[in-house]
BADO-358414 format. One record per residue (C-alpha): residue number from 1; residue in one letter; x, y, z. Coordinates in steps of 0.001 Angstrom, whole numbers. Layout:
BEGIN
R    i  aa     east    north       up
R  NUM   a        X        Y        Z
...
END
This chain:
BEGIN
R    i  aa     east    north       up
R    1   x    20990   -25300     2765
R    2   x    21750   -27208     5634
R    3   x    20348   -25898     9173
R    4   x    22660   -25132    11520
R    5   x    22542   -23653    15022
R    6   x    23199   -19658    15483
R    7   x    25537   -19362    18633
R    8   x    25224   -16674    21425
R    9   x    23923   -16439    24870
R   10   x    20012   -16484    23960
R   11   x    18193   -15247    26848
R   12   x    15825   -18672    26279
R   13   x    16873   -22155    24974
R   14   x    13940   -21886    22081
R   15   x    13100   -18263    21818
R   16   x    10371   -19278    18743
R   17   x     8867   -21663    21451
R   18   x     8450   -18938    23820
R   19   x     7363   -16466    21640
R   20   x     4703   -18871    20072
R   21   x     3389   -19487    23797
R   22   x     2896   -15780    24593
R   23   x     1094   -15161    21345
R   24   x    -1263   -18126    22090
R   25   x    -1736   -15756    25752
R   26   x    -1860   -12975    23973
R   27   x    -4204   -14316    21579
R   28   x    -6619   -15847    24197
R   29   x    -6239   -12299    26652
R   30   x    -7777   -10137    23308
R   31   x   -10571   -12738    22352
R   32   x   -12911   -10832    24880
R   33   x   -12231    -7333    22878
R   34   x   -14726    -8360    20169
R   35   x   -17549    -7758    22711
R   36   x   -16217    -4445    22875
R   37   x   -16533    -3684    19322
R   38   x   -17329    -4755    16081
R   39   x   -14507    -3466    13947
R   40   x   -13511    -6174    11428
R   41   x   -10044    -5836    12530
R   42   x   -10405    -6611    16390
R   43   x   -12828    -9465    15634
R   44   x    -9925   -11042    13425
R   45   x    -6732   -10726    14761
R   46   x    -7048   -12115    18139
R   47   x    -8192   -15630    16492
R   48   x    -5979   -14995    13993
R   49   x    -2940   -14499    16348
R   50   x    -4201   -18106    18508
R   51   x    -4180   -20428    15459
R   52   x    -1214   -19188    14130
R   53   x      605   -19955    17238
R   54   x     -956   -23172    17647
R   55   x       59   -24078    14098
R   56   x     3567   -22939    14805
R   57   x     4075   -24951    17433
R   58   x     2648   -27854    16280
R   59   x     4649   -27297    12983
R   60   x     7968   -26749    14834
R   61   x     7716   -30138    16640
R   62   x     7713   -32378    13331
R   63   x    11665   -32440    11646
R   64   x    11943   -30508     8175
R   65   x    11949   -31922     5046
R   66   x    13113   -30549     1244
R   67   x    10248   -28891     -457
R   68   x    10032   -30905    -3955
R   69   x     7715   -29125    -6862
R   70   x     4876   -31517    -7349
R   71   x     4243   -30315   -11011
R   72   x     6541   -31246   -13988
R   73   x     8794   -28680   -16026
R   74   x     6590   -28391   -18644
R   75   x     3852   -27315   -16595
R   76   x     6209   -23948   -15907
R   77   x     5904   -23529   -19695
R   78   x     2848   -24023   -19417
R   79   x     2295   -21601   -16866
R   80   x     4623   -18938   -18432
R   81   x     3032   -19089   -21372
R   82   x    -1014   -18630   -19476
R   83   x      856   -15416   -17642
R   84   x     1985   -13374   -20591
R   85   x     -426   -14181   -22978
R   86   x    -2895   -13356   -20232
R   87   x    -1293   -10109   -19239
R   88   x     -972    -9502   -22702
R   89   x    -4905    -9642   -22571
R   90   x    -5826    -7771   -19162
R   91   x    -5902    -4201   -21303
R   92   x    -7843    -5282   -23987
R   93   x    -9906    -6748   -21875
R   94   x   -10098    -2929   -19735
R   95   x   -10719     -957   -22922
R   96   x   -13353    -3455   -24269
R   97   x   -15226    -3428   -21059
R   98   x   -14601      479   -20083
R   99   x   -12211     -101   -17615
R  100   x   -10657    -2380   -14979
R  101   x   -14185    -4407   -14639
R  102   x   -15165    -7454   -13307
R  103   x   -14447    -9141   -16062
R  104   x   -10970    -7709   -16115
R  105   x   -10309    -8599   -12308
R  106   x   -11385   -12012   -13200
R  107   x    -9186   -12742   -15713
R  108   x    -6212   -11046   -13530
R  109   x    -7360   -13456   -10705
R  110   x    -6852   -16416   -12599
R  111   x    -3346   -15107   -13717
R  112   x    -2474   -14420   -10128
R  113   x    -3374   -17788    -9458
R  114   x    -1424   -19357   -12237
R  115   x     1841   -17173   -11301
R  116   x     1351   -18096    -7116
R  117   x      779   -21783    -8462
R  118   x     3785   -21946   -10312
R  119   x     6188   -20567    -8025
R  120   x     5200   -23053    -5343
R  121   x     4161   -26214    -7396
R  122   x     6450   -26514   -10133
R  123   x     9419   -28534    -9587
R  124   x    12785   -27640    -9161
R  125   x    14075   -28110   -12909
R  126   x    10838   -26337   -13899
R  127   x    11584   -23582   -12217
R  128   x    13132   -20657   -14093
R  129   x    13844   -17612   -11965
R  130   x    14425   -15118   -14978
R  131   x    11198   -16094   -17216
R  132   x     9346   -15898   -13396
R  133   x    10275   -12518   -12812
R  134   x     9867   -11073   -16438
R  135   x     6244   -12782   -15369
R  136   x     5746   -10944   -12339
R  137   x     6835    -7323   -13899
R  138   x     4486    -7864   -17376
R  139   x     1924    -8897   -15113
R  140   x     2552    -6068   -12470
R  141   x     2592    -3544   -15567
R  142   x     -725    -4801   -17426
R  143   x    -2784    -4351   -14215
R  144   x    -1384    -1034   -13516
R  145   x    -1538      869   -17055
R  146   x    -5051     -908   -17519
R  147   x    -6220     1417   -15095
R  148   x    -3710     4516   -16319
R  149   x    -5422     4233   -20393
R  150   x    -8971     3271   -19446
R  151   x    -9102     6865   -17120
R  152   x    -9681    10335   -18077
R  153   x    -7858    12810   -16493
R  154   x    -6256    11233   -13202
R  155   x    -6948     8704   -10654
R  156   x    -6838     9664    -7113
R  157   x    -7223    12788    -5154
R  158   x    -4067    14179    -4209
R  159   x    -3092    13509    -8073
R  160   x    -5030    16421    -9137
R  161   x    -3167    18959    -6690
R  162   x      470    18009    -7388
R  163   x      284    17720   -11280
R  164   x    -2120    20353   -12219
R  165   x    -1207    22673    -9584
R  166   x     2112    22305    -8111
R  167   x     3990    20581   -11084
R  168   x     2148    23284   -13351
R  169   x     3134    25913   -11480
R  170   x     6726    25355   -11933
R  171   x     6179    24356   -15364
R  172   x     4365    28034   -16324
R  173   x     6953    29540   -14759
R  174   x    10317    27813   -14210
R  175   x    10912    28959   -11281
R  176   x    10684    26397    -7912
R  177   x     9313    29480    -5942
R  178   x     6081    29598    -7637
R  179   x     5333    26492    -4894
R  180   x     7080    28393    -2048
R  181   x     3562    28753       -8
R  182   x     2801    25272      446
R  183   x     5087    21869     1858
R  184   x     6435    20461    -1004
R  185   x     8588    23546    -1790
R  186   x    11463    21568      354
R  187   x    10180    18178    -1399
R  188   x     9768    19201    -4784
R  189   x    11633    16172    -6566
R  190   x     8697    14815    -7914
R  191   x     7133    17959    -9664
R  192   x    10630    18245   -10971
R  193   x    10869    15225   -12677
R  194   x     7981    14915   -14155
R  195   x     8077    18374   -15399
R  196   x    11825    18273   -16823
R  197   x    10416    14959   -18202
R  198   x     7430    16804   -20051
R  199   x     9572    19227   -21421
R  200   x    12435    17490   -22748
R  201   x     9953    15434   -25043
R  202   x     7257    17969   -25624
R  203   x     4378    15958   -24001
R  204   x     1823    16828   -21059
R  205   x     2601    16976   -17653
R  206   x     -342    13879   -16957
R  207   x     1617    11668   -20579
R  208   x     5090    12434   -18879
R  209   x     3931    11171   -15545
R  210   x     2543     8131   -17023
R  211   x     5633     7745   -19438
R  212   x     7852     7832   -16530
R  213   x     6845     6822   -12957
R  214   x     3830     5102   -14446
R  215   x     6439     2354   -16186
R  216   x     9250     2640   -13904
R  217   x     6710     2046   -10716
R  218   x     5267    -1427   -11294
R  219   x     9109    -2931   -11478
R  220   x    10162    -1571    -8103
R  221   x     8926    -5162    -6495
R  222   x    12655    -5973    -8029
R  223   x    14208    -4554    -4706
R  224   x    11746    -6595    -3009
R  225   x    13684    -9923    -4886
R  226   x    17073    -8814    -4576
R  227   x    17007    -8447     -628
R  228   x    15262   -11415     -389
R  229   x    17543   -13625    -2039
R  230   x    20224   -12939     -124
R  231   x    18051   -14210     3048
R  232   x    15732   -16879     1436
R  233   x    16379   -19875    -1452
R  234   x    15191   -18432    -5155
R  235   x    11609   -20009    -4719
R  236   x    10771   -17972    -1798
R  237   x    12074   -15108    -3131
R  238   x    10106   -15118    -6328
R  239   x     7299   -16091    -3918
R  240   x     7778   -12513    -1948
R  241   x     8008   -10936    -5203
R  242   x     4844   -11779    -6404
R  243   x     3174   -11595    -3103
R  244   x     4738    -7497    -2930
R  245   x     3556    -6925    -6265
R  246   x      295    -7860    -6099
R  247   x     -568    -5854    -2457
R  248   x    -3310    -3769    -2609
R  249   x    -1438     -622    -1015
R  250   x     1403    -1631    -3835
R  251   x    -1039    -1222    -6785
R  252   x    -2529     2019    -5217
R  253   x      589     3701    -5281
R  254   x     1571     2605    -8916
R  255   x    -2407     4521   -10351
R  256   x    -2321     6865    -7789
R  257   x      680     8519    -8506
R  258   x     1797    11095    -6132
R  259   x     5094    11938    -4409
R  260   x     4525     8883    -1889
R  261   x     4592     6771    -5058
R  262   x     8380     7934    -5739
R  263   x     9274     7833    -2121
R  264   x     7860     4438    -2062
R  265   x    10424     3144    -4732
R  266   x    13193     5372    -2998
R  267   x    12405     3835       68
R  268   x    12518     -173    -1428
R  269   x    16282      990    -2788
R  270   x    17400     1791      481
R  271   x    15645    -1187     1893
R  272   x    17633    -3530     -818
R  273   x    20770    -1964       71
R  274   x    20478    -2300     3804
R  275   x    20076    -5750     3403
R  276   x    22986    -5971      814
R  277   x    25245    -4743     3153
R  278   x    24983    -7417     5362
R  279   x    26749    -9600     2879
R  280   x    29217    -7326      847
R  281   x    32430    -7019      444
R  282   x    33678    -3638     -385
R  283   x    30187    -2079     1212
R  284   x    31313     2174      495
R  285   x    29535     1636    -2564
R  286   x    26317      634     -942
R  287   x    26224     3212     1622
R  288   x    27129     5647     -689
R  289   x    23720     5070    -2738
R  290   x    22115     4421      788
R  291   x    23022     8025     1856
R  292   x    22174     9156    -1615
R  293   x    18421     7626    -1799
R  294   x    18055     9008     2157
R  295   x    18404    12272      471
R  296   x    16333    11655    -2452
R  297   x    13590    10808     -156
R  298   x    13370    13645     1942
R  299   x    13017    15804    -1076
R  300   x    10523    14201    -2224
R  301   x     7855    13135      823
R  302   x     7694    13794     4139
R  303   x     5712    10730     5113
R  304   x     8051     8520     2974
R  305   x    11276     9943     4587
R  306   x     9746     9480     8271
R  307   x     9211     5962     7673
R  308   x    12401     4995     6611
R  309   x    13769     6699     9439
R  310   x    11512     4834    11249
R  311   x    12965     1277     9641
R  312   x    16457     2645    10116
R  313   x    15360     3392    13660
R  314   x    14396     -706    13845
R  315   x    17048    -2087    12219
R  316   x    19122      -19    14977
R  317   x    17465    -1725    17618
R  318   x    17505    -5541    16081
R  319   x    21604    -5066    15924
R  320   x    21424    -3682    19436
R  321   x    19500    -6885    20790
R  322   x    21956    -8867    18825
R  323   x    24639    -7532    20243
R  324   x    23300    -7727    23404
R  325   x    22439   -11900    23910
R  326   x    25312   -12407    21578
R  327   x    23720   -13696    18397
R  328   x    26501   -14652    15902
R  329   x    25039   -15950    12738
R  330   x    26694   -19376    11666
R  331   x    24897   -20306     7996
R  332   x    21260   -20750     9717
R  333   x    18430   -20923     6837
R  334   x    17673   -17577     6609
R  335   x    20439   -15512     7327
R  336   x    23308   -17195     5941
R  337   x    26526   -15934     6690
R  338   x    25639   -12479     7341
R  339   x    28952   -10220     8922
R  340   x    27505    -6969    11311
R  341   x    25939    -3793    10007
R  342   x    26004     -428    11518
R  343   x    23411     1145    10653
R  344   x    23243     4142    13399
R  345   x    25198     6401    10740
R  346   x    22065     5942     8438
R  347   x    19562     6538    10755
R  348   x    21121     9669    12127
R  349   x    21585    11014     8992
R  350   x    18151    10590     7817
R  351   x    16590    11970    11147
R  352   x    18824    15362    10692
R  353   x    17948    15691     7092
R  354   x    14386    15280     8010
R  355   x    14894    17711    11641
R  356   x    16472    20246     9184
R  357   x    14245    19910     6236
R  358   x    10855    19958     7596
R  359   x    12103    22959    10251
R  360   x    12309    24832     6749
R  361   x     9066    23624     5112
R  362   x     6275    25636     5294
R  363   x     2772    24261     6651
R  364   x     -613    26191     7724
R  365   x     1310    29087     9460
R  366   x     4290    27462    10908
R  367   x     7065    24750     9635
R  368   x     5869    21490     9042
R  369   x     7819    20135    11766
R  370   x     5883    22138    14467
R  371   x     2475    21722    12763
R  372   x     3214    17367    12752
R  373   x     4402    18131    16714
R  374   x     1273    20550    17495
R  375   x    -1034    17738    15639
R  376   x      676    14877    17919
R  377   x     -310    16637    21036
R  378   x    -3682    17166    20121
R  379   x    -4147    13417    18936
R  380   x    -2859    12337    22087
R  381   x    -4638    15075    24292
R  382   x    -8072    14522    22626
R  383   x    -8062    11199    20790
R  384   x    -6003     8806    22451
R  385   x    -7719     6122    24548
R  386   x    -8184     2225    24362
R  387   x    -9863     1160    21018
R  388   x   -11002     4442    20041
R  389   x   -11491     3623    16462
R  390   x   -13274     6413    15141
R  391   x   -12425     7619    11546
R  392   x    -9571     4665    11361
R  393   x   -10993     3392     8118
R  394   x    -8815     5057     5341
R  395   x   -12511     5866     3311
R  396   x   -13685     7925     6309
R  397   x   -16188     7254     9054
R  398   x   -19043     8240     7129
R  399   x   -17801     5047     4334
R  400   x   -16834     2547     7650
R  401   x   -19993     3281     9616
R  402   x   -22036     1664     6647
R  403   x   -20296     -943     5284
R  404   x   -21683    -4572     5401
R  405   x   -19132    -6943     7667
R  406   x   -19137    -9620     4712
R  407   x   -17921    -7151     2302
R  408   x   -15577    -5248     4520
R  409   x   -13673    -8907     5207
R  410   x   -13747    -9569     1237
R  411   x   -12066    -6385     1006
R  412   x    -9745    -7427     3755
R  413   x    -9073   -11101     3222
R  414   x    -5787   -10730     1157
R  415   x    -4338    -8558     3941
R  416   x    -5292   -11410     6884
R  417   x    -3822   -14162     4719
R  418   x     -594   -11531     4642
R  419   x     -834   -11094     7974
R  420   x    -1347   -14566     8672
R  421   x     2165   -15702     6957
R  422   x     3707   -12428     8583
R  423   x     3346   -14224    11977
R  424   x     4482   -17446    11104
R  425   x     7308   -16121     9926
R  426   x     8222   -13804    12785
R  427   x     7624   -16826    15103
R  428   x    10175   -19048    12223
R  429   x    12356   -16272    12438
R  430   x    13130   -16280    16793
R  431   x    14101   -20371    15580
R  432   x    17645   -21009    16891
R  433   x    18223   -22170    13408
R  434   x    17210   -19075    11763
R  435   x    17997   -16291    14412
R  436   x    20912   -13722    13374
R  437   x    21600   -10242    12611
R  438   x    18971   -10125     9048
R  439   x    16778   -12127    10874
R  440   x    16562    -9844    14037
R  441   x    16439    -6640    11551
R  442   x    13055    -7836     9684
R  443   x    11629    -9054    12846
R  444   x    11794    -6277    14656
R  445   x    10929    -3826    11904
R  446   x     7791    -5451    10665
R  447   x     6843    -5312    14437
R  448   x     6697    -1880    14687
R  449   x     5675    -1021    11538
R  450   x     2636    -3192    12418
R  451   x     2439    -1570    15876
R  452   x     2402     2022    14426
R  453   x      107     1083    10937
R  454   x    -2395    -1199    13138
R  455   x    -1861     -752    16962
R  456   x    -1854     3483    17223
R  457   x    -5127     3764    14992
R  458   x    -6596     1536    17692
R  459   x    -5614     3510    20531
R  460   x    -6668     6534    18669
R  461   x    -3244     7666    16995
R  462   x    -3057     8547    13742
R  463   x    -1026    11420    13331
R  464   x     1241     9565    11560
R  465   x     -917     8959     8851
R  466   x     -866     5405     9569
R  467   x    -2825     4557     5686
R  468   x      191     5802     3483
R  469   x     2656     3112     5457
R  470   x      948     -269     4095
R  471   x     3174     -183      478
R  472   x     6420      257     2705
R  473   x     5170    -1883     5061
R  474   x     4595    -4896     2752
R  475   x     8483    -5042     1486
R  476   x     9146    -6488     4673
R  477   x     5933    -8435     5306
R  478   x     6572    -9960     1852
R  479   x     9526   -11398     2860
R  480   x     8593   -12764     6814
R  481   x     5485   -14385     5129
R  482   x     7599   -16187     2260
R  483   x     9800   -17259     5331
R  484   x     7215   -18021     7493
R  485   x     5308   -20457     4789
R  486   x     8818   -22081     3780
R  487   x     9281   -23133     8041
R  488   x     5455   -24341     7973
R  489   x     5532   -26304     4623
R  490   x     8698   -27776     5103
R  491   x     7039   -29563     8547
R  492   x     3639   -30097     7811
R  493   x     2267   -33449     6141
R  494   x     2795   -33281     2331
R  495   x    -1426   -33443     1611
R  496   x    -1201   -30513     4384
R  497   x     1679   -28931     2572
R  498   x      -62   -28921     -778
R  499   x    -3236   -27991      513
R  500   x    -2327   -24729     2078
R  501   x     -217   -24367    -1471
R  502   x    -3557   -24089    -3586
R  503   x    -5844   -22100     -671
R  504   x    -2644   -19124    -1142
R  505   x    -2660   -19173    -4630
R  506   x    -6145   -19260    -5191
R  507   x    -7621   -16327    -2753
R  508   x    -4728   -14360    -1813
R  509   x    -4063   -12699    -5505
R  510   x    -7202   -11834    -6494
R  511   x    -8187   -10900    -2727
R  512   x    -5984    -8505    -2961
R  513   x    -6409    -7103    -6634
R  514   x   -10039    -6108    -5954
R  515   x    -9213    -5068    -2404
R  516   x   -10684    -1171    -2790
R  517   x    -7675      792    -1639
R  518   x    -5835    -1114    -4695
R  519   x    -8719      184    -6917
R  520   x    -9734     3605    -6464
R  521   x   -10449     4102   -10665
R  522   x   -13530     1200   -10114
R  523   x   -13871     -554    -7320
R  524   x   -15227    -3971    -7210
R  525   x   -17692    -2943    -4444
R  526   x   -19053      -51    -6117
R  527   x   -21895      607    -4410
R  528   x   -19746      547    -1037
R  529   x   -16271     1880    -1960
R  530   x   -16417     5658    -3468
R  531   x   -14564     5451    -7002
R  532   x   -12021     7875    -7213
R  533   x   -11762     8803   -10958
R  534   x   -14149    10383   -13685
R  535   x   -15864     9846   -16645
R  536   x   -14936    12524   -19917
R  537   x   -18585    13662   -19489
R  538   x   -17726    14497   -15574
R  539   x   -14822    16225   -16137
R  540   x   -16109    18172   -18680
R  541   x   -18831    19389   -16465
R  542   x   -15879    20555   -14199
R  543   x   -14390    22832   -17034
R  544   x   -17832    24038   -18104
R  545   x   -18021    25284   -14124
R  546   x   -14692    26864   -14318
R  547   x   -15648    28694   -17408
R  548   x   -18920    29807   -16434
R  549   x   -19708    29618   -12698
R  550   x   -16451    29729   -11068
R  551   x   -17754    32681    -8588
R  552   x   -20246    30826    -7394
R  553   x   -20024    28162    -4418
R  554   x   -20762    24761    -6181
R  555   x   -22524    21801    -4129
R  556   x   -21921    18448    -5157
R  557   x   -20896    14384    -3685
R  558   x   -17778    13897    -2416
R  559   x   -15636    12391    -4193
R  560   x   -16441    14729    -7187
R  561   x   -16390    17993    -5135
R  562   x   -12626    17154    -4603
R  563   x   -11749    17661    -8678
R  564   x   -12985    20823    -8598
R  565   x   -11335    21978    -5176
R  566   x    -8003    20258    -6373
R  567   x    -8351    21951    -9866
R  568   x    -9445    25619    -8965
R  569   x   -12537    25370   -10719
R  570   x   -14861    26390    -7932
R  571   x   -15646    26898    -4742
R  572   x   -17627    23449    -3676
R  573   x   -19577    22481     -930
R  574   x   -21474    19165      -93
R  575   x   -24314    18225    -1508
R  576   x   -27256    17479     1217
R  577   x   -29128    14365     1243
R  578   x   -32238    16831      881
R  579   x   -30745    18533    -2398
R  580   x   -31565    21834     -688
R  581   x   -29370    24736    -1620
R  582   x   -29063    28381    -1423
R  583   x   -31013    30355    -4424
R  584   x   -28929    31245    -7435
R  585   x   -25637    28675    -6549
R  586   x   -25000    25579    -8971
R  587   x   -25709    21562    -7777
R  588   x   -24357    18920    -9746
R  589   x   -25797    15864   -10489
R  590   x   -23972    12820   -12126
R  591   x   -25319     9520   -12267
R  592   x   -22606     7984    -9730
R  593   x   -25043     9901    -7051
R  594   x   -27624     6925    -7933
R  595   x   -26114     4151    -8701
R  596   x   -22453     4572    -6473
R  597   x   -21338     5222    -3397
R  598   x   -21227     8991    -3061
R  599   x   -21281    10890      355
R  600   x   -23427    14215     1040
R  601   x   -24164    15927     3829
R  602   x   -27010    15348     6331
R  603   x   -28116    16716     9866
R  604   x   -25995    14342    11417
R  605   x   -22854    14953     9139
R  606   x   -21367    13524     6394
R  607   x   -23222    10482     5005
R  608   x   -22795     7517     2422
R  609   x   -25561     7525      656
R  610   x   -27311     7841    -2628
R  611   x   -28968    10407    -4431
R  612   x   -32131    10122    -6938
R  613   x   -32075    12863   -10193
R  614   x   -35334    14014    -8674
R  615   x   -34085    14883    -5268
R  616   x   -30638    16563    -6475
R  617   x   -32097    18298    -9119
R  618   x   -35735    18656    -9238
R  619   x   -37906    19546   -12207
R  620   x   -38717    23278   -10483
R  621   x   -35489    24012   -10868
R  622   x   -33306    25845   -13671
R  623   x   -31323    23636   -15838
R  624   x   -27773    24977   -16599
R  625   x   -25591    22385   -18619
R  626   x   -26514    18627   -19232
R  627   x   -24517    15759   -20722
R  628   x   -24628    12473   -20966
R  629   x   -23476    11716   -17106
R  630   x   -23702    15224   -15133
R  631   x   -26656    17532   -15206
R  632   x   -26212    21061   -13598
R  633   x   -29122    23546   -12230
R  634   x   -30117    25816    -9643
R  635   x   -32761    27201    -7561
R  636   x   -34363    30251    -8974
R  637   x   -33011    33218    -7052
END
């Protein structure tokens, strides 16, 4: 596409230039914070923020050439034919080894690799954007129902809740009002579904969940590739594609599935549409599912709904500033020839839907919208202040606090190459070649969804529940990166070109599959990242509980004290890191206590730490029930 220059009254002659400066200030001003603290993310960024500049600039000086595929078309057979008979493999490979092991993230590594490799090596006439996508989705679908079949009962936390309480609630009843104490009685869409869904086949509530969301989730990357082709050539938008697909955050929400996991793919709709518009003809069509999906979403999650008000909000703004220094798009490389949007109507609608709906939702003894307003004031009252980190990490201080810095930037090193792309591209993106309306819109609302995801947790904000915004937050990073690597590649040396090819397909897929909030059934880490699903043998000990004990208070690790909470089984307290307890009342061991990364309670609080047989449940005491992972007993009254 040829580059051409967008015309308006630009408040600077090279606005990237500028921009690329100040981050290199910016940059240099936040070095010092890492003597402040040692948090893995304050230590990064600020580097991270000065060589991307740097690069940009230096990149931005040399003239752009076509990107040519170095490999031959029949290394894309090749390829194709290494990602589905691999994929094919991944849940064999999950039941044969008891789950999504280390053999099984190996083997999806290397088929990350291959698809990343493939996309960005393989020439032109090689490159087939159909067999590339049915690559991504088979691939996306193996990794996800690996973990789905390999896992009794459910993964997650919040899983437990909304399917065996709140969806069977409604189920055992058929009425709605059986949830009409608790939030989700004005967001009920999921529970709906997936009950509707169970009945109209005769299955269970957990085989209709999995029958339905669980297939339909992992090809919701698909909005991800049809907004970005209408801003980026087909290579980068398979590119963004796969790079959405494989996100930690992205994979979460496809094993973890909860309302967010719905509103997620709700949101992505909207997000394709939005973009569509700029571009389409007869456009009632598009808003009409646009105000549709707003709806949908509000019905379903609260924190899905705010943040695509929240993007609506941004996109707002990006048209204002273009209307305001007069950007007219005239065919630059990412925008094309993109025609204004109004998006105000949008946004207001989905801010009164949300006003209205959560006004009406009940929460603790109030509407949710005064309980989010009450918790905002406290946050800022007693938490807000200058890097006050504490209990940022989405595994809780008491996880953080005791996590080694080499594995915590493991964990984290798919996100930084992510974020490393993101601000290329936002800097490729202010380029007087690239700069319109689209082009404005992303910018400006990956900045603030990095501002509230990333910059409120540091100043102590996280009302907002700034961990469930990553999988939103990636649709958009997806694309910036893919445009922010096609500006650098197409102006660094070839060798330099090729190089930082390989480094992206090699670390950033399987960075991110083993990254822990993307594997909550068995993380990588295991003896640093709590594993948030159970054996048969565990949750059978949590029915033998309800069945025998459930008067008693219960004391137990967290994570496992959260399946019987979530299920009604018993009342449940932590276990302490002396295995003390009060005459008469169950403890539960399991063998995770020795061997994982369980948390208890201790003088000081909640700790990580683990827990010998001998010290949970010691010989003195009265054994109850025993199987093969979980042994229960008691302290003689």
């Amino acid at each position: 596409m040829p580059e051409t220059t967008a015309e308006g009254r630009l408040p600077v002659d090279e606005p990237d230039k500028a921009a690329a400066v100040a981050g290199f200030v910016v940059g240099l001003l936040l070095l010092p914070l890492q003597l402040l603290t040692s948090q893995l993310f304050v230590v990064v960024i600020p580097p991270m923020i000065l060589v991307a500049s740097v690069l940009y600039l230096l990149a931005r000086r040399r003239h752009p050439r076509r990107l040519v595929g170095v490999l031959p078309a029949t290394a894309g057979l090749l390829a194709a034919g290494l990602v589905f008979l691999g994929s094919g493999s991944l849940v064999a490979v999950a039941v044969a080894t008891g789950g999504r092991s280390v053999p099984f993230f190996g083997l999806a590594a290397v088929i990350g690799s291959v698809l990343l490799g493939q996309i960005l090596l393989v020439s032109d006439d090689g490159l087939r954007p159909g067999v590339v996508v049915a690559e991504v989705l088979v691939f996306a679908i193996a990794v996800r129902v690996a973990a789905l079949v390999t896992t009794p009962g459910l993964v997650g936390v919040d899983s437990w809740t909304h399917l065996t309480e709140y969806a069977a609630a409604i189920r055992d009843s058929g009425r709605l009002a059986a949830i009409s104490d608790v939030k989700y009685y004005m967001a009920p869409l999921y529970h709906v579904l997936v009950v509707l869904f169970a009945d109209a086949v005769g299955i269970s509530l957990r085989t209709a969940l999995y029958l339905s969301l669980g297939l339909t989730l992992p090809l919701m990357g698909l909005f991800v590739y049809g907004a970005a082709q209408h801003v980026l050539p087909v290579r980068w938008s398979l590119f963004a594609l796969a790079v959405y697909t494989v996100g930690d955050h992205v994979v979460r929400w496809g094993i973890h599935i909860i309302p967010t996991s719905l509103g997620l793919l709700f949101f992505l709709a909207v997000l394709y549409c939005v973009t569509r518009l700029f571009y389409a003809d007869d456009r009632r069509p598009l808003y009409a599912v646009a105000v549709l999906l707003s709806v949908a979403i509000v019905v379903t999650h609260q924190v899905s709904a705010f943040v695509l008000a929240v993007v609506l909000g941004a996109g707002v703004v990006g048209q204002v500033i273009s209307r305001v220094v007069g950007i007219e798009t005239s065919g630059g490389w990412f925008d094309g020839h993109a025609r204004p949007v109004n998006m105000t109507g949008l946004f207001v609608l989905e801010l009164a839907l949300i006003l209205v709906a959560w006004s009406q939702t009940p929460y603790r003894d109030g509407s949710f919208l005064t309980g989010i307003a009450e918790s905002l004031q406290r946050s800022i009252q007693t938490d807000f202040g200058f890097l006050n980190l504490a209990g940022n990490s989405g595994g809780g201080g008491a996880e953080a606090a005791s996590i080694p810095t080499s594995v915590a930037f493991l964990d984290s090193v798919g996100f930084f190459l992510l974020l490393f792309a993101v601000l290329l591209g936002l800097l490729a993106l202010l380029h007087r070649r690239a700069i319109g309306r689209p082009a404005l819109a992303y910018a400006t609302v990956t900045v603030v969804l990095l501002t509230i995801t990333l910059g409120l947790p540091a100043m102590g904000i996280r009302s907002f529940v700034p961990g469930r915004w990553y999988g939103f937050m990636y649709a958009p990073m997806a694309i910036v990166a893919a445009a922010g690597c096609l500006f650098v590649f197409r102006r660094l040396p070839r060798s330099a070109t090729v190089a930082g090819i390989l480094l992206i397909a090699a670390v950033f897929p399987g960075a991110m599959l083993i990254a822990h909030k993307g594997t909550p059934d068995q993380p990588v880490f295991d003896d640093h990242y709590q594993r948030f699903a159970y054996s048969e043998s565990e949750l059978a000990a949590v029915d033998t509980v309800r069945a025998q004990h459930a008067e008693h208070t219960v004391y137990t690790d967290h994570p496992y004290r959260t399946v019987f909470e979530r299920t009604g089984a018993a009342p449940v307290e932590l276990v302490t890191t002396d295995g003390g307890a009060t005459p008469g009342e169950p403890v539960v061991y399991r063998r995770y206590q020795s061997s994982g990364a369980p948390i208890a309670e201790s003088e000081a609080g909640p700790v990580k730490t683990q827990l010998s047989l001998e010290t949970v449940c010691p010989t003195e005491r009265d054994r109850l029930y025993a199987n093969s992972d979980v042994l229960i007993c008691t302290e003689a009254a």
